[in-house]
C-alpha atoms as one frame of an Amber mdcrd trajectory, in Angstrom:
protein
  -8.334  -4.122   8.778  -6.018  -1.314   8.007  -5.635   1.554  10.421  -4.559
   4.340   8.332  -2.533   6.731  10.946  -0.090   3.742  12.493   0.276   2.853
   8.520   1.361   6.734   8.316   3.539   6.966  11.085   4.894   3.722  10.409
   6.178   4.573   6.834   7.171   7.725   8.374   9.423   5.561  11.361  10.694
   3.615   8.463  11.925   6.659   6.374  13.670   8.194   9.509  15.546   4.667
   9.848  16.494   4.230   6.475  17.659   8.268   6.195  19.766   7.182   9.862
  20.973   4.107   7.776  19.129   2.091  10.944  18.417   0.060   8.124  18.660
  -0.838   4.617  17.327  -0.350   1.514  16.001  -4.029   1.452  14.577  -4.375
   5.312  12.416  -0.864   4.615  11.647  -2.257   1.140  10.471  -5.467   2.977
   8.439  -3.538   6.289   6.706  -1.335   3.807   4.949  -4.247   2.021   3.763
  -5.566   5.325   1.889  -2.469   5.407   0.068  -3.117   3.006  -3.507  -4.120
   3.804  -7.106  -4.108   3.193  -9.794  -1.640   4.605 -13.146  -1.531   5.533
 -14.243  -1.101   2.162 -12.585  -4.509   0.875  -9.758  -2.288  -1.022  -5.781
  -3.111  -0.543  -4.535   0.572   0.220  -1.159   1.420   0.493   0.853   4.962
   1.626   3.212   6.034  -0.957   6.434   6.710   0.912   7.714   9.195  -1.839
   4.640  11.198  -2.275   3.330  10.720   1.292  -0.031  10.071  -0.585  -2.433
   7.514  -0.060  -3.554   4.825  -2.662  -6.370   2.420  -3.342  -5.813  -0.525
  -5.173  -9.074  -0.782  -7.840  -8.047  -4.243  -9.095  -5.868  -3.076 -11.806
  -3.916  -0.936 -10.528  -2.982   1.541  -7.778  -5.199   4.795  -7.903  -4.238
   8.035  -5.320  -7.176   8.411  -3.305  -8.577   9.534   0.298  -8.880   6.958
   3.188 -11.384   9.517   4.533 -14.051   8.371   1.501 -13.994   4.418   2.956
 -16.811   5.532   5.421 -18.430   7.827   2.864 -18.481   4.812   0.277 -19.466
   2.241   2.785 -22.453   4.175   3.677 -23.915   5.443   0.631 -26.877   2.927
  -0.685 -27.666   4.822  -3.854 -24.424   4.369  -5.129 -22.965   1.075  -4.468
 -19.584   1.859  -6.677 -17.268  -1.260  -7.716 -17.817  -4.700  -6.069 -14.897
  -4.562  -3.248 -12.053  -6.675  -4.165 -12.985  -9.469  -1.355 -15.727 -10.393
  -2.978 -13.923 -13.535  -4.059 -11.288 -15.337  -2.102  -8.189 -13.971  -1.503
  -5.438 -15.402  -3.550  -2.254 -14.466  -1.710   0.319 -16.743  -3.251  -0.179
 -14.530  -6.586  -0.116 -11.152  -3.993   2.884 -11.983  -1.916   4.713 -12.850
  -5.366   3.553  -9.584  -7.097   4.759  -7.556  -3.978   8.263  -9.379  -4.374
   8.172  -8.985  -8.004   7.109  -4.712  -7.962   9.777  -4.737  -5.015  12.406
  -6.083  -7.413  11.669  -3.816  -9.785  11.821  -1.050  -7.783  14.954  -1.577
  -6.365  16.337  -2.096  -9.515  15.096   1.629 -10.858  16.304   2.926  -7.613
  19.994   1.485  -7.919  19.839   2.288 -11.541  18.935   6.392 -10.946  21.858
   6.243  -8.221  24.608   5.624 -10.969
Protein backbone atom coordinates (compact mmCIF):
# COMPACT_ATOMS: atom_id res chain seq x y z
CA UNK A 1 0.00 0.00 0.00
CA UNK A 2 1.00 3.50 -0.77
CA UNK A 3 2.45 5.70 1.93
CA UNK A 4 1.67 9.09 0.82
CA UNK A 5 4.58 11.33 2.60
CA UNK A 6 7.79 9.01 1.33
CA UNK A 7 5.73 9.23 -2.20
CA UNK A 8 6.00 13.19 -1.47
CA UNK A 9 9.37 13.46 -0.47
CA UNK A 10 10.39 11.07 -2.93
CA UNK A 11 9.09 13.09 -6.00
CA UNK A 12 10.44 15.95 -4.18
CA UNK A 13 14.29 13.99 -3.96
CA UNK A 14 13.73 13.28 -7.56
CA UNK A 15 13.04 16.96 -8.65
CA UNK A 16 16.15 18.20 -6.65
CA UNK A 17 18.24 15.49 -8.73
CA UNK A 18 16.95 16.17 -11.95
CA UNK A 19 17.21 20.31 -11.26
CA UNK A 20 21.24 19.15 -10.04
CA UNK A 21 21.26 17.19 -13.42
CA UNK A 22 22.01 14.02 -10.80
CA UNK A 23 19.96 12.57 -13.31
CA UNK A 24 18.09 12.63 -16.42
CA UNK A 25 15.09 13.37 -17.86
CA UNK A 26 14.45 9.58 -18.58
CA UNK A 27 15.76 7.91 -15.04
CA UNK A 28 13.23 10.61 -13.08
CA UNK A 29 10.66 9.88 -15.81
CA UNK A 30 11.25 6.13 -15.00
CA UNK A 31 11.47 6.49 -10.68
CA UNK A 32 8.34 8.53 -10.79
CA UNK A 33 6.21 5.70 -12.29
CA UNK A 34 7.48 3.35 -9.66
CA UNK A 35 5.70 5.57 -7.42
CA UNK A 36 2.88 4.95 -8.49
CA UNK A 37 0.70 2.70 -6.35
CA UNK A 38 -2.48 1.69 -4.87
CA UNK A 39 -4.00 2.77 -1.42
CA UNK A 40 -6.05 1.59 1.12
CA UNK A 41 -9.03 2.41 -0.67
CA UNK A 42 -8.13 0.10 -3.82
CA UNK A 43 -7.35 3.49 -5.93
CA UNK A 44 -3.86 3.90 -8.02
CA UNK A 45 -2.86 7.50 -6.73
CA UNK A 46 -0.16 9.30 -8.02
CA UNK A 47 1.69 12.94 -6.91
CA UNK A 48 1.81 15.28 -9.72
CA UNK A 49 5.40 16.50 -9.79
CA UNK A 50 4.41 19.83 -11.62
CA UNK A 51 1.51 20.78 -9.54
CA UNK A 52 2.74 19.10 -6.32
CA UNK A 53 -0.96 17.86 -6.17
CA UNK A 54 -2.21 14.62 -5.45
CA UNK A 55 -4.37 12.39 -7.82
CA UNK A 56 -6.70 9.43 -7.73
CA UNK A 57 -7.04 7.33 -10.52
CA UNK A 58 -11.19 6.66 -10.87
CA UNK A 59 -10.76 4.10 -13.67
CA UNK A 60 -10.86 6.50 -16.45
CA UNK A 61 -8.81 8.79 -15.73
CA UNK A 62 -6.68 10.74 -13.23
CA UNK A 63 -8.87 13.04 -10.90
CA UNK A 64 -6.91 15.73 -8.25
CA UNK A 65 -8.01 14.67 -5.01
CA UNK A 66 -7.01 14.42 -1.11
CA UNK A 67 -5.17 11.29 0.26
CA UNK A 68 -6.59 12.53 3.58
CA UNK A 69 -10.40 11.32 2.30
CA UNK A 70 -9.00 7.37 1.88
CA UNK A 71 -9.81 6.92 5.67
CA UNK A 72 -12.91 9.10 5.48
CA UNK A 73 -14.19 6.91 2.42
CA UNK A 74 -13.11 3.66 3.87
CA UNK A 75 -15.12 4.27 6.88
CA UNK A 76 -18.28 5.67 5.85
CA UNK A 77 -21.11 2.71 5.50
CA UNK A 78 -23.89 4.93 4.25
CA UNK A 79 -22.10 5.85 1.38
CA UNK A 80 -20.17 3.14 -0.15
CA UNK A 81 -18.98 5.45 -3.34
CA UNK A 82 -17.45 3.57 -6.55
CA UNK A 83 -16.46 -0.15 -6.31
CA UNK A 84 -12.46 0.26 -5.70
CA UNK A 85 -10.56 -0.55 -8.72
CA UNK A 86 -9.23 -4.07 -7.15
CA UNK A 87 -12.26 -5.42 -7.25
CA UNK A 88 -11.15 -7.48 -10.22
CA UNK A 89 -7.68 -8.74 -10.84
CA UNK A 90 -5.05 -6.63 -11.54
CA UNK A 91 -4.00 -6.59 -15.10
CA UNK A 92 -0.50 -5.14 -15.08
CA UNK A 93 0.83 -6.05 -18.48
CA UNK A 94 -1.87 -3.40 -19.89
CA UNK A 95 -0.62 -0.88 -16.70
CA UNK A 96 3.09 -1.16 -17.06
CA UNK A 97 2.49 -0.57 -20.97
CA UNK A 98 0.14 2.45 -20.42
CA UNK A 99 2.76 3.98 -17.96
CA UNK A 100 5.46 3.53 -20.83
CA UNK A 101 3.11 4.70 -23.37
CA UNK A 102 1.81 8.27 -21.15
CA UNK A 103 5.70 8.42 -20.38
CA UNK A 104 6.44 8.58 -24.11
CA UNK A 105 4.14 10.98 -24.64
CA UNK A 106 5.16 13.10 -22.17
CA UNK A 107 8.54 13.30 -22.99
CA UNK A 108 7.74 13.99 -26.30
CA UNK A 109 5.51 17.32 -25.24
CA UNK A 110 8.29 18.15 -22.96
CA UNK A 111 11.15 18.09 -25.72
CA UNK A 112 8.70 19.61 -28.06
CA UNK A 113 7.88 22.95 -25.58
CA UNK A 114 11.86 23.12 -25.15
CA UNK A 115 12.38 24.07 -28.94
Amino acid sequence: MIDFTHVEQSVKKLKTQLAQQQIDEKTFEDRLLTLVDVAEDGYYWMFGHESERWYRHNGETWLPDDPRTVQTRLHKPDNPGPAPLLSEPLNWGWFIISMILLAAIGGLVYNAAIF
